[in-house]
N, C-alpha and C positions, 0 to 999 in steps of 0.2 A: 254728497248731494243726490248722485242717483238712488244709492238705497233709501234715503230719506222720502224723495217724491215718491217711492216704489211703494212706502210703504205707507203713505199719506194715500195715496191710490190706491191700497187691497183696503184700508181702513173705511177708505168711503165706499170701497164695494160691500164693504160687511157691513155699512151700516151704521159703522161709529164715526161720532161728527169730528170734521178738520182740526175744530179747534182742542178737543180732549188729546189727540194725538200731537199736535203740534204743542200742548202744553205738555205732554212726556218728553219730547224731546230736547224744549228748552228746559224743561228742570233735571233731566237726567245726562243732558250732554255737555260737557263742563268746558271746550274750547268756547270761545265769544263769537269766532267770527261764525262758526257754524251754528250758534245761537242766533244769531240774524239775519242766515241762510235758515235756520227754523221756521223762521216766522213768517219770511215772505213766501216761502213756500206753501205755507197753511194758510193763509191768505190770499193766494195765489198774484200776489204782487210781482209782476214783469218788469216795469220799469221803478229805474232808483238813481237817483243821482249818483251814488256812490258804488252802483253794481258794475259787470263785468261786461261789455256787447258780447251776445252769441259770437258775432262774426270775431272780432279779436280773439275770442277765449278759442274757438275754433282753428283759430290758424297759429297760434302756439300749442294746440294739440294734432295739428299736423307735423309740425317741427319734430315733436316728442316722436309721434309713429314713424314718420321718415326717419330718426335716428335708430328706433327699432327694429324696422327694416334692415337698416344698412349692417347692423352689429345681431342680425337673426336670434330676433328677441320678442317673442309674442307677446303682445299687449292686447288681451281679448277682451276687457273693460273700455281700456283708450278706443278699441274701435267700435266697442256698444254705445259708447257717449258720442262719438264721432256722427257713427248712424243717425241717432236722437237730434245731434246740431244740424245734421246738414236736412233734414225733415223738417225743423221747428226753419231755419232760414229759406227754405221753400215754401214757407207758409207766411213769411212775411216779419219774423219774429227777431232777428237777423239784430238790428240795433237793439234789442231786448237784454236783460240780463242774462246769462247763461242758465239763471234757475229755470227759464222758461223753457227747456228741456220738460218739464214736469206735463206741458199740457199733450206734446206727442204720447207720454205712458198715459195721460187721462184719455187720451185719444183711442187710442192701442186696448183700455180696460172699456171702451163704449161709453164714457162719460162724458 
């Protein structure tokens, strides 16, 4: 999901529109669930009845880095997504799906 937003975000700084990239990624990414992590993504759809809250997805990925920690095991993605959730839940986005990670890197690219 973060390289996805990462890259729905250099696409719209270059200029290419949301939805041609968002249609690469549903037609070239063959898991389902990440197919409709595709879409809300290019749509920038936050809320979904059936998505993940930041703040939960958040505190089972403090679980994971506390385990890491404890068995000295660097997880330098978990703690870039980590950053991203607790930025997007400071901004109010906290009940949101975790896709909503995507508007901190549109934030981050001046969009």
């Amino acid at each position: 999901m973060e390289l996805t937003g990462e890259g729905l975000t250099l696409g719209e700084k270059s200029g290419v529109p949301r939805e041609v990239l968002g249609g690469f990624y549903e037609g070239f990414v063959a898991p389902p669930g990440f197919k409709g992590y595709a879409r809300r993504l290019t749509a920038r759809e936050k809320e979904s009845e059936v998505g993940f809250a930041m703040v939960a997805g958040r505190k089972d990925l403090q679980l994971m880095q506390d385990e890491a920690k404890n068995r000295k095991c660097p997880l330098e993605l978990a703690d870039l997504i980590a950053a991203r959730m607790d930025a997007a839940i400071a901004q109010g986005l906290g009940e949101m799906d975790w896709s909503a990670t995507q508007e901190i890197i549109r934030q981050n690219a001046k969009l």
